[in-house]
VMD Tcl script that draws the C-alpha trace (Angstrom):
set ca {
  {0.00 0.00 0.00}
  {1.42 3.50 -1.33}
  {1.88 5.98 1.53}
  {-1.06 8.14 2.41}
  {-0.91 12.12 2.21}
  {-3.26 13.40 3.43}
  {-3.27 17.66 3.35}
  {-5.47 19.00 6.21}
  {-6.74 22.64 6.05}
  {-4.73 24.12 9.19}
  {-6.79 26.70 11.65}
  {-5.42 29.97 11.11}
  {-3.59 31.19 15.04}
  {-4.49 34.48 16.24}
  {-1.96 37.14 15.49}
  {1.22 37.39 18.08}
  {-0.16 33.70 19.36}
  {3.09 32.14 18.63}
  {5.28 34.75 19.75}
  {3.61 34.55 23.19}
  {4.07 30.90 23.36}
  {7.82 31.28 22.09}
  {8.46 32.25 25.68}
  {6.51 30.03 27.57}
  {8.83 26.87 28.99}
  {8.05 23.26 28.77}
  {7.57 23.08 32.25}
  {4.98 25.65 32.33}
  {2.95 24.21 29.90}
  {3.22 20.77 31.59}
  {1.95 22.32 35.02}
  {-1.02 23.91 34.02}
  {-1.37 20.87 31.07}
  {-0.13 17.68 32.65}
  {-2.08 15.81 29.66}
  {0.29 17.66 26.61}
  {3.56 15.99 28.23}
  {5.41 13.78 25.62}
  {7.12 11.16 26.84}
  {10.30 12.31 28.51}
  {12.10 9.26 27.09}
  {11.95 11.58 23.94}
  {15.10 13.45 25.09}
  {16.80 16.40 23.11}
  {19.87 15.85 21.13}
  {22.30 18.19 22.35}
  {23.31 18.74 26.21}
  {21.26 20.69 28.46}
  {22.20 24.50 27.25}
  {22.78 24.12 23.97}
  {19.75 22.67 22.77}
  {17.36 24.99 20.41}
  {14.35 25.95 21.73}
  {11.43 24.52 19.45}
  {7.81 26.42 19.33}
  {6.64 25.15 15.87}
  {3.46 23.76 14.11}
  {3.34 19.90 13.48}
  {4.10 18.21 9.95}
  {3.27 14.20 11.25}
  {4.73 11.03 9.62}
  {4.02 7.82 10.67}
  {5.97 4.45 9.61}
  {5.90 1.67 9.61}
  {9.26 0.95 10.82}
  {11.97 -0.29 9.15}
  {9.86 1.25 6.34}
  {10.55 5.47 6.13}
  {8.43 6.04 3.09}
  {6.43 8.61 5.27}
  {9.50 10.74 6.22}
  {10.21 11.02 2.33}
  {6.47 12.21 1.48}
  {6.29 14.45 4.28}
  {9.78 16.85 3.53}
  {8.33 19.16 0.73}
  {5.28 19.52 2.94}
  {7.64 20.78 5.80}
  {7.95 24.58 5.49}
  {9.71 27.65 7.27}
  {8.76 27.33 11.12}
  {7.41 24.07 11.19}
  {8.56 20.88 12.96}
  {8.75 17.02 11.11}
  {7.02 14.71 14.20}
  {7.88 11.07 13.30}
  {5.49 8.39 15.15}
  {7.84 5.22 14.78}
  {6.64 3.04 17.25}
  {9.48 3.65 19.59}
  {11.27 1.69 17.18}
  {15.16 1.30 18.41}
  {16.70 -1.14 15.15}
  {16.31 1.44 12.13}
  {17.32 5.32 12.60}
  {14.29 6.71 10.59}
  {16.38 10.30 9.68}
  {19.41 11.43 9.12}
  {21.90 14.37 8.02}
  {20.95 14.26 4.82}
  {17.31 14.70 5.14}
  {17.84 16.82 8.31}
  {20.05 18.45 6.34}
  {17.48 19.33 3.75}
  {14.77 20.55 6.57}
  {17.12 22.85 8.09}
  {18.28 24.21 4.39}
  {14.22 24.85 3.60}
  {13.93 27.28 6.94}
  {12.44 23.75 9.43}
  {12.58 24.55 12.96}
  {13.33 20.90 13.59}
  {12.81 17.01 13.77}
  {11.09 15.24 16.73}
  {11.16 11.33 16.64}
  {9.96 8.97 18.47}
  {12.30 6.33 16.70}
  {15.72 6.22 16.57}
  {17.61 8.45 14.36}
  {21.76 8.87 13.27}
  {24.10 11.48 12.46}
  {23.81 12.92 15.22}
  {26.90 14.59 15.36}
  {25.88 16.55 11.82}
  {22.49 17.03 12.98}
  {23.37 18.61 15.94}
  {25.49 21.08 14.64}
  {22.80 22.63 12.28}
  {21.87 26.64 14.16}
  {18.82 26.75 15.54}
  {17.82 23.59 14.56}
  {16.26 21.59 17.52}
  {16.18 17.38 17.04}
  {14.68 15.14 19.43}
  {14.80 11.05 19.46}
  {14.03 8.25 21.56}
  {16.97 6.24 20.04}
  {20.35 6.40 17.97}
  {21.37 4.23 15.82}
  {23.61 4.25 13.14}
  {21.77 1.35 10.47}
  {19.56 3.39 8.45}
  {15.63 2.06 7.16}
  {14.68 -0.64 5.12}
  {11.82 0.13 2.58}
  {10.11 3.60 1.54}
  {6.50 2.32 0.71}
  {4.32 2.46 4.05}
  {3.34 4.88 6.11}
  {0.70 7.97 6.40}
  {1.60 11.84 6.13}
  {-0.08 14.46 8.04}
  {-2.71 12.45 9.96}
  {-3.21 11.99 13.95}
  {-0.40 10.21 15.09}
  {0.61 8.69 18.36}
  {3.65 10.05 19.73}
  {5.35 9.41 23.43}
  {2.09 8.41 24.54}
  {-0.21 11.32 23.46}
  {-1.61 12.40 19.91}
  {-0.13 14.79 17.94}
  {-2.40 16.34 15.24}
  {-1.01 18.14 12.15}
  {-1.04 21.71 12.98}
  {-0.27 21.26 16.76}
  {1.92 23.52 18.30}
  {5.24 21.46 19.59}
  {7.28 23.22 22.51}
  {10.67 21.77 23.19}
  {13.54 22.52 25.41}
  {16.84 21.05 27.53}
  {13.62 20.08 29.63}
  {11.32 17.73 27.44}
  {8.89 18.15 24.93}
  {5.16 19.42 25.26}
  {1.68 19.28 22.09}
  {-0.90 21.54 22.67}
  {-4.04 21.92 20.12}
  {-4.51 25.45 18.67}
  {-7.51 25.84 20.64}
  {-5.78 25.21 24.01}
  {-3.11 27.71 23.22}
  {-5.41 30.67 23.08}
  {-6.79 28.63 26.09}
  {-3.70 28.56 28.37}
  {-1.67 31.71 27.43}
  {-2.74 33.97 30.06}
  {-2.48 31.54 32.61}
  {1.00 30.14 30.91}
  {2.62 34.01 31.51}
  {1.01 34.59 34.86}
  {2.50 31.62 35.84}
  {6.15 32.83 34.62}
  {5.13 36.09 36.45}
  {4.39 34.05 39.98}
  {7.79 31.94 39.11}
  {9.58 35.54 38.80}
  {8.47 36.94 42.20}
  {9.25 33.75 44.06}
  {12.86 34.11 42.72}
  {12.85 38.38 43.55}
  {11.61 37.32 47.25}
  {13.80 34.35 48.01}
  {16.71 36.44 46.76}
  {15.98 39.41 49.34}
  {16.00 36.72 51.87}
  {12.58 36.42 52.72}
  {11.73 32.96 54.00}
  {10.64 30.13 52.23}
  {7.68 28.78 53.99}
  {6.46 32.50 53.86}
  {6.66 32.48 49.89}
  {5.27 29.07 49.94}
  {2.47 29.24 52.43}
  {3.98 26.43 54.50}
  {3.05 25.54 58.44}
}
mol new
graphics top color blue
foreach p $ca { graphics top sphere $p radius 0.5 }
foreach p [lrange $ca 0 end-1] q [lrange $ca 1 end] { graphics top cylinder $p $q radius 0.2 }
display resetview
């Protein structure tokens, strides 16, 4: 069976939407959204403070592992700011992605790969600016087949479903999906939190106690 593509109309996001979100950490997003957590076995590629923040809408692939044929009909629907979300199962044997298409997403303005698979060349991939790659797995034998697999459809992805169009947020942290209508939803409460976070760090740094900040007995 050829690979499906399918090519869902995408709801438009209220002007300035993203940039809000841009600032919002995974963290914050988890603790008002425990639900939007990806699997924290999908770790980022590079070491904690040099990893590329990621705040992009979702282009989803899902294969049929060792099969990638859904990674090669998803790349020319990848554009500027969005993210390539591979559902592979978890699948540790076959590295679904490499430099060379990585290569190619980062050359067409992609904000970066997130794959719940294993993936190789790491040490090329992670060396691309501003280009933010997460994996479950490495592993340096590449895929076997390029005939399976759907493009742009719900996919499953460290445990939750990731929708074409989804925002992804990604740091050193984790990774977090939220639906466009939850991001309208949760921004307020997303940079009030940030707000609270900023006085508890102003107050415990002019020495006032703990248990006062926190409310504690």
């Amino acid at each position: 069976m050829p690979v499906e593509i399918a090519r869902p109309a995408l709801a438009a996001l209220p002007d300035g939407l993203l940039d809000r979100w841009r600032n919002i950490p995974v963290a914050v997003a988890v603790d008002l959204a425990p639900e939007c957590q990806i699997a924290p076995e999908i770790r980022p590629l590079r070491a904690a403070g040099q990893q590329p923040k990621l705040c992009a809408r979702a282009v989803t692939a899902f294969c049929e592992a060792p099969d990638f044929g859904a990674v090669l009909q998803a790349l020319p629907l990848v554009g500027a700011g969005q993210v390539l979300v591979i559902a592979a199962g978890g699948h540790a044997r076959n590295a679904m992605i490499g430099d060379v298409l990585g290569g190619y997403l980062n050359s067409r303005g992609a904000t970066g790969i997130v794959c719940d698979g294993a993936i190789r060349d790491t040490g090329t991939l992670a060396t691309f600016e501003g280009f933010a790659v997460y994996r479950r797995h490495v592993n340096p034998r590449g895929p076997v087949g390029a005939e399976l697999g759907r493009v742009n459809t719900a996919v499953e992805v460290g445990g939750v479903t990731v929708h074409p169009g989804d925002l992804i947020l990604g740091d050193d942290d984790g990774l977090a999906v939220l639906s466009p209508d939850r991001l309208a939803a949760l921004i307020d409460a997303a940079e009030a939190k940030l707000r609270l976070e900023a006085e508890w760090t102003r107050k415990l740094a002019e020495g006032v106690e703990v248990g006062h900040i926190f409310g504690l007995d």
